[in-house]
C-alpha positions in Angstrom: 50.1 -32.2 51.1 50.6 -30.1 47.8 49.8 -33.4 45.9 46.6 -33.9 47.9 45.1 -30.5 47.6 46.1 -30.9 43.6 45.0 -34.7 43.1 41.1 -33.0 44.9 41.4 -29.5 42.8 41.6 -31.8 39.3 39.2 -34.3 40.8 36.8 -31.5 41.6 37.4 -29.7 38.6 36.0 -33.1 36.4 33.4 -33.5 38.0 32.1 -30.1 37.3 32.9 -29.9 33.9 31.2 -33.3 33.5 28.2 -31.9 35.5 27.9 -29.3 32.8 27.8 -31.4 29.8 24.7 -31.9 27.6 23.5 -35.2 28.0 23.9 -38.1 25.6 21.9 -37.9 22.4 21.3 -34.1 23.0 22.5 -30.6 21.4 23.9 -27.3 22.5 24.0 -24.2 20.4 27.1 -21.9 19.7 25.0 -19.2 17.8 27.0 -15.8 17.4 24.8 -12.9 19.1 26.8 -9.9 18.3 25.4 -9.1 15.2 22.0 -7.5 15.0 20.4 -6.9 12.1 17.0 -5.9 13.0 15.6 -4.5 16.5 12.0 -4.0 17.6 10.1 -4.4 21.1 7.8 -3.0 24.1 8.3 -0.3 26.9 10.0 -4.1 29.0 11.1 -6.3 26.7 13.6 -5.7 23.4 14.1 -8.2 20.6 16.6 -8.3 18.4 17.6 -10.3 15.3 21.0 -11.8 14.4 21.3 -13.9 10.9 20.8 -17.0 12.9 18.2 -16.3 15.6 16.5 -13.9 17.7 17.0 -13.0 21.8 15.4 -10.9 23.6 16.7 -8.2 26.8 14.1 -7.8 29.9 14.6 -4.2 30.9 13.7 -5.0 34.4 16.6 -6.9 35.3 18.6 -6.8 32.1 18.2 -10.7 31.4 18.4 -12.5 28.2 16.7 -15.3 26.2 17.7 -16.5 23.4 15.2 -18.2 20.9 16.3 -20.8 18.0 15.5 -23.2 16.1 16.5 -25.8 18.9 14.0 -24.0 20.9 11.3 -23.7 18.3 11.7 -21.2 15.3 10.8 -22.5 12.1 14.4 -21.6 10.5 18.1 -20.1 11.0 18.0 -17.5 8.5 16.1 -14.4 9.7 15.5 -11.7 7.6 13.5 -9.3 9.5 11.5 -8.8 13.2 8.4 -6.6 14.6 6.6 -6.6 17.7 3.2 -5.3 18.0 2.6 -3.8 21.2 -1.4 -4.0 21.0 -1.1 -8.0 20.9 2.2 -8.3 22.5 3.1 -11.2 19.1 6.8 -10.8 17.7 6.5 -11.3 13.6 9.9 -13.2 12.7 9.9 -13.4 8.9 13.1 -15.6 7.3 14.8 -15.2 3.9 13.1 -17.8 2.7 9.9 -16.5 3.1 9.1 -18.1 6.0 7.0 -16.4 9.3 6.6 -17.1 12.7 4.7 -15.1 15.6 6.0 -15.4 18.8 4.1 -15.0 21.8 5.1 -15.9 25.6 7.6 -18.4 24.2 5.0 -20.0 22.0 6.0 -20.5 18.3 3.3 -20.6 15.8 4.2 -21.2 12.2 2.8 -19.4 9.2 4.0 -20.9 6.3 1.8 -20.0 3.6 3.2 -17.2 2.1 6.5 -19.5 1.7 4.6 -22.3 0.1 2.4 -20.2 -2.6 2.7 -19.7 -6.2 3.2 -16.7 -6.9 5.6 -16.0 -9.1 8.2 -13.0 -7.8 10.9 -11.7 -5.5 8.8 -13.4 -2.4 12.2 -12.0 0.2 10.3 -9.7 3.4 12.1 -6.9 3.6 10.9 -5.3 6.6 7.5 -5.6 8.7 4.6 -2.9 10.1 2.5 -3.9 12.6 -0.6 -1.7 13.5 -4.1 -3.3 15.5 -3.1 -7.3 15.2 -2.4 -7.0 11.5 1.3 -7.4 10.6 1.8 -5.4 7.1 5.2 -7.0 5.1 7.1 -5.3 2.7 8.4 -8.1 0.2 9.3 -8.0 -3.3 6.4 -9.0 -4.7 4.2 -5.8 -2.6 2.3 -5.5 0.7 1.2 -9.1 2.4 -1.0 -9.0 5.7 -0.8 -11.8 8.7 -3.4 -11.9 10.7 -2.0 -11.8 13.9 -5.0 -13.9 16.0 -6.2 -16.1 13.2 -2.5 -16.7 12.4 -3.1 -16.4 8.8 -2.2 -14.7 5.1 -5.1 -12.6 5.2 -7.1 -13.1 1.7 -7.1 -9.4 -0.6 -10.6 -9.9 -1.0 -11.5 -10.0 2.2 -9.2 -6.7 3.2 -11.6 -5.1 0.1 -14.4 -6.5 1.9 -13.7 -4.9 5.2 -13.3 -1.8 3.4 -17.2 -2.2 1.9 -15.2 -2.6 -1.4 -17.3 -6.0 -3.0 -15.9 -7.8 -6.3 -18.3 -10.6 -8.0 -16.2 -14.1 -8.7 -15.8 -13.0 -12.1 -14.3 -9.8 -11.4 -10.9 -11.4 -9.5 -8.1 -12.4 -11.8 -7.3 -15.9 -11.2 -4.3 -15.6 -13.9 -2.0 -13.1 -12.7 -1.5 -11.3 -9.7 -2.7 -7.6 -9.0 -0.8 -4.6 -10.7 2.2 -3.8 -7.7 4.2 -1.0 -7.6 8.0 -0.8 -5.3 7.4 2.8 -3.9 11.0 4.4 -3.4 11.6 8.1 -1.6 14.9 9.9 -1.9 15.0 12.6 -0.2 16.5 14.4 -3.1 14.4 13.6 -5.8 10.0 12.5 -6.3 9.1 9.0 -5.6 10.2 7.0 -7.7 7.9 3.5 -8.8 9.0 0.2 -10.0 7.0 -2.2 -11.5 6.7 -5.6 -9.6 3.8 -7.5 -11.4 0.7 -6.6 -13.7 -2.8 -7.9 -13.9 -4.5 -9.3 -17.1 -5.8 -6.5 -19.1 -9.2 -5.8 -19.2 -11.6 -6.0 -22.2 -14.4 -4.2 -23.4 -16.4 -7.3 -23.0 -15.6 -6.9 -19.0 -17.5 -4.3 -18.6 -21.5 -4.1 -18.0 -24.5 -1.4 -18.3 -24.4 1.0 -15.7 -24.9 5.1 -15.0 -21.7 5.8 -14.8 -17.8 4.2 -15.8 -15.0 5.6 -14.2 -11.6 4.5 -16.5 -8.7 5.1 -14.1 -6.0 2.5 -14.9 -2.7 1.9 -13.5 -0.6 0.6 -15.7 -1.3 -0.8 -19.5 -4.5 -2.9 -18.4 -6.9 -0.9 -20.5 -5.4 -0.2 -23.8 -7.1 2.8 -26.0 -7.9 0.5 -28.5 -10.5 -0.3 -24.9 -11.3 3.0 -23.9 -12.4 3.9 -27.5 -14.5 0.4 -27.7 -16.0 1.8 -23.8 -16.9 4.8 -25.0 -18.4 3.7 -28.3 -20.9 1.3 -26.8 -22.0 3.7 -23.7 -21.8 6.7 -24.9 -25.0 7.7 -23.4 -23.5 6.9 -19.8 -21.4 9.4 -17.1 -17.5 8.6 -18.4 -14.6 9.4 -16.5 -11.1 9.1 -17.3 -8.2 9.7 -15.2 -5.4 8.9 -17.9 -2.1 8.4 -15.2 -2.2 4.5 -16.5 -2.4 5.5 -20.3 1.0 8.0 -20.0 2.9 5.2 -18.0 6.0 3.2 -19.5 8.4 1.2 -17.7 12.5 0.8 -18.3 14.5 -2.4 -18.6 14.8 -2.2 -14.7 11.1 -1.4 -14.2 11.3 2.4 -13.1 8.3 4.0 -14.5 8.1 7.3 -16.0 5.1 9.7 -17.6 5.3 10.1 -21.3 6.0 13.8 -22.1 3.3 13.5 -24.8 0.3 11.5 -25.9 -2.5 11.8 -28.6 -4.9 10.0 -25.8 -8.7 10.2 -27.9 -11.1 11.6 -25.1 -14.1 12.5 -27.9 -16.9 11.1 -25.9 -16.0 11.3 -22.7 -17.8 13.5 -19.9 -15.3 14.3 -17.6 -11.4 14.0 -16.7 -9.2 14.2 -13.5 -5.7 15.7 -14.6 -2.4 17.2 -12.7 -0.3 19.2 -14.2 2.4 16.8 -15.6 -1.0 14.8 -17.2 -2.4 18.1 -18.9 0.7 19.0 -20.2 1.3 15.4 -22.0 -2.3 16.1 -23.4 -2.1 19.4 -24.3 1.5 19.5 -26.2 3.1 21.3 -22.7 0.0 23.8 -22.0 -1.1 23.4 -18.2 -3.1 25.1 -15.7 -6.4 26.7 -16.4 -5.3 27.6 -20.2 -4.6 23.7 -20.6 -8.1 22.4 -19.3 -9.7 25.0 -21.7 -7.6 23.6 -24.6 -9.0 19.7 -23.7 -12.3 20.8 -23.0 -12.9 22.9 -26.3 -10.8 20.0 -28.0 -13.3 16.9 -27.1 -16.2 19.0 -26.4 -15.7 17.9 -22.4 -18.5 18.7 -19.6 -15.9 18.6 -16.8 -12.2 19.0 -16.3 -10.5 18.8 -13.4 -6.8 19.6 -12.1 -5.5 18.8 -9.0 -2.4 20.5 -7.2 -0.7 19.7 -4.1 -2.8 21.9 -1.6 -5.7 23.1 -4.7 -8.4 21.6 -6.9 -9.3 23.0 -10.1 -12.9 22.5 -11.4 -13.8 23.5 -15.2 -17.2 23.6 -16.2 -18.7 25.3 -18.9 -17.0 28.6 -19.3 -16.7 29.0 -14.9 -13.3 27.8 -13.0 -13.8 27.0 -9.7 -10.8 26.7 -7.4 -11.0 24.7 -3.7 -8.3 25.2 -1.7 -6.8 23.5 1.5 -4.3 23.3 4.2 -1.7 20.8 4.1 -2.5 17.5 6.1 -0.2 15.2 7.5 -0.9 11.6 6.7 0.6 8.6 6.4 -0.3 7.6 2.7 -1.4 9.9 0.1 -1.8 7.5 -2.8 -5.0 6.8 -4.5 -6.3 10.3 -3.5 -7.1 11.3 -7.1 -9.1 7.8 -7.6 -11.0 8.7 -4.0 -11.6 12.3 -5.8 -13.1 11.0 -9.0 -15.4 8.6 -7.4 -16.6 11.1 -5.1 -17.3 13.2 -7.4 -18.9 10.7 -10.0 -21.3 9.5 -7.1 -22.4 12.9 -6.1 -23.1 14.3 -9.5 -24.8 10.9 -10.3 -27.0 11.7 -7.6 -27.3 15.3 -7.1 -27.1 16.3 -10.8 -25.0 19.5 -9.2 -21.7 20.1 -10.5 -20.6 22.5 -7.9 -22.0 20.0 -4.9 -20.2 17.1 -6.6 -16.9 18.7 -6.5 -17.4 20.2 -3.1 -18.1 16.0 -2.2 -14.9 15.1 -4.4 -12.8 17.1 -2.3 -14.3 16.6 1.0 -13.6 12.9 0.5 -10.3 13.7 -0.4 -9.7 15.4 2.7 -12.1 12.6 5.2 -9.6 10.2 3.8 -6.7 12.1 4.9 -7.9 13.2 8.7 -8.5 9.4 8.9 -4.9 8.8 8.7 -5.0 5.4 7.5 -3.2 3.4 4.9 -3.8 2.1 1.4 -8.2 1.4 0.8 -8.8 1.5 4.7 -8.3 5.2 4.3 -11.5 5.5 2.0 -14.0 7.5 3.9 -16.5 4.9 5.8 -18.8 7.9 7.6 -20.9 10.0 4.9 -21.3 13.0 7.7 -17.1 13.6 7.9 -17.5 13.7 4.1 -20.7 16.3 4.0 -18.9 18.4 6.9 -16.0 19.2 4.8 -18.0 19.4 1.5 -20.6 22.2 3.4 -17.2 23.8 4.7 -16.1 23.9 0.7 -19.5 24.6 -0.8 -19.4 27.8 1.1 -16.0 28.9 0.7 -14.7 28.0 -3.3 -13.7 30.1 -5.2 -15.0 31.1 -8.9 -14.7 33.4 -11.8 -15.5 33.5 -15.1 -13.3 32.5 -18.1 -13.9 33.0 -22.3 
């Protein structure tokens, strides 16, 4: 009897484990699952990313699912996920530079931003998604998919959404666009490192106009250019903001200020300086004694210093000061270029110094209440710029200097 009950156990038993066999010709996965290396996901549904593949937890029920490249990813080595909640997409990018989007199962394949030429660190290192846009970090700076069209969205076109227009001749078809690797410590500043530079510009780039606003980034105008600039439109509305000038970079590509430059500004009608930038100018004089000391030096209509809450306006022998409260926003780069512009366009059109700066500032501040990122936080709506610029015009502060 024992040998009965055994002989239908065993007999059982292989048909069962034969029963549970892939079929001929076919595969089954033994991925590992146990290490996750990157987690995003919805209110119902978490994803989370091993080396190997991605799976996903229903919080309903506490299932799983596990996605692969036997079930449709484009590649085994993933480097980083994000889900956006507004399109309900998961953004799967791969260390070779490699993306998929993942919706409902569905796999779609981006693979443009794997197979361009751009020379550079092209790893994604981590992935923001915000409104159907997916924002990468990679070595080589910020890349946006479009999350419907299921595309690298073009730069131009992200300028062109911003009402930002460049002529053919205008784009650099040589090198890529100047990139910075923004670090924060909590300890120390920001620290920047240099990922790729543009072609520099020439004299012979620019055209006639009312106004030229010189604020380079780093090393694309030289001041062999500035001087050539100034020289042929010296009848014009110059501005110089002269971060780009005072800029080196290490052998690792950390950039620093230069304590101390002899930058030539005779001709020029206006600058935009902080405190480290005056001091370089001035031989380590700041403040209101140090915009006195360029403006008497190169015979300057307006000088301008920004602090981290104030704005200092110098013109003719009155200092206006504008201050405001601080403002929580997500990106506070590019404000000073936002401020120089604003304050270029009003002047240009108003002819009214203390209006222009009032407009300076008040785009400063529409830009930051807008709480947007990189040029989608320049202001769009002139009446959120007037409305702080009336609020300013009314309140600055003035006295009388020399």
């Amino acid at each position: 009897m024992k040998k009965i009950v055994c002989l239908v156990w065993l007999t059982a038993s292989f048909f069962y484990s034969r029963a549970q066999l892939q079929p001929i010709g076919s595969w089954r996965e033994h991925l590992p699952y146990h290490q996750a290396i990157a987690v995003s996901g919805s209110s119902n549904q978490i994803f989370a990313a091993t080396p190997y593949s991605v799976f996903s937890v229903q919080l309903l029920d506490n299932s799983l699912h596990a996605f692969s490249k036997m079930t449709g990813l484009s590649a085994t080595g993933v480097s980083t996920i994000a889900f956006d909640v507004s399109t309900n997409k998961l953004i799967i990018a791969y260390l070779n530079s490699d993306i998929d989007i993942l919706k409902d199962d569905l796999v779609k394949n981006i693979h443009a931003f794997k197979e361009s030429s751009v020379a550079g660190d092209k790893r994604i290192f981590h992935i923001y998604c915000l409104n159907g846009k997916a924002y990468l970090c990679t070595g080589i700076g910020i890349v946006v998919v479009d999350e419907e069209k299921y595309e690298i969205r073009d730069k131009s076109q992200l300028l062109r959404d911003c009402n930002i227009f460049l002529r053919e001749n205008q784009i650099d078809k040589l090198n890529p666009t100047t990139k910075f690797r923004l670090v924060l410590n909590k300890d120390t500043e920001r620290q920047l490192f240099l990922l790729s530079s543009c072609s520099e510009i020439n004299a012979s780039d620019f055209e006639d106009s009312d106004a030229y606003l010189l604020s380079p980034i780093f090393e694309e105008i030289s001041q062999n250019t500035l001087r050539k600039v100034v020289d042929n439109y010296r009848d014009s509305f110059i501005m110089i903001d002269p971060q780009g000038f005072l800029r080196y970079k290490n052998n690792e590509g950390l950039i620093s200020n230069r304590k101390s430059m002899d930058l030539d500004l005779n001709g020029v009608t206006a600058i935009k300086a902080d405190p480290e930038e005056l001091s370089a100018l001035t031989g380590g004089t700041t403040s209101i004694e140090g915009m006195l000391m360029l403006r008497d030096k190169f015979n300057l209509q307006f000088v301008i210093s920004t602090g981290s809450n104030s704005i200092i306006f110098l013109h003719k022998n009155i200092v206006y000061t504008i201050k405001f409260k601080k403002i929580d926003s997500p990106d506070h780069t590019g404000l000073g270029d936002i401020l120089a512009t604003g304050f270029t366009c009003a002047y240009l059109k108003e002819r009214d110094p203390l209006w222009a700066i009032c407009f300076g500032a008040g785009s400063v501040i529409s830009s930051l209440e807008s709480k947007k990122k990189g040029v989608q936080k320049v202001p769009e709506r002139m009446n959120s710029i007037e409305r702080f610029a009336s609020y300013f015009y009314n309140t600055i502060k003035f006295k009388v200097v020399d």
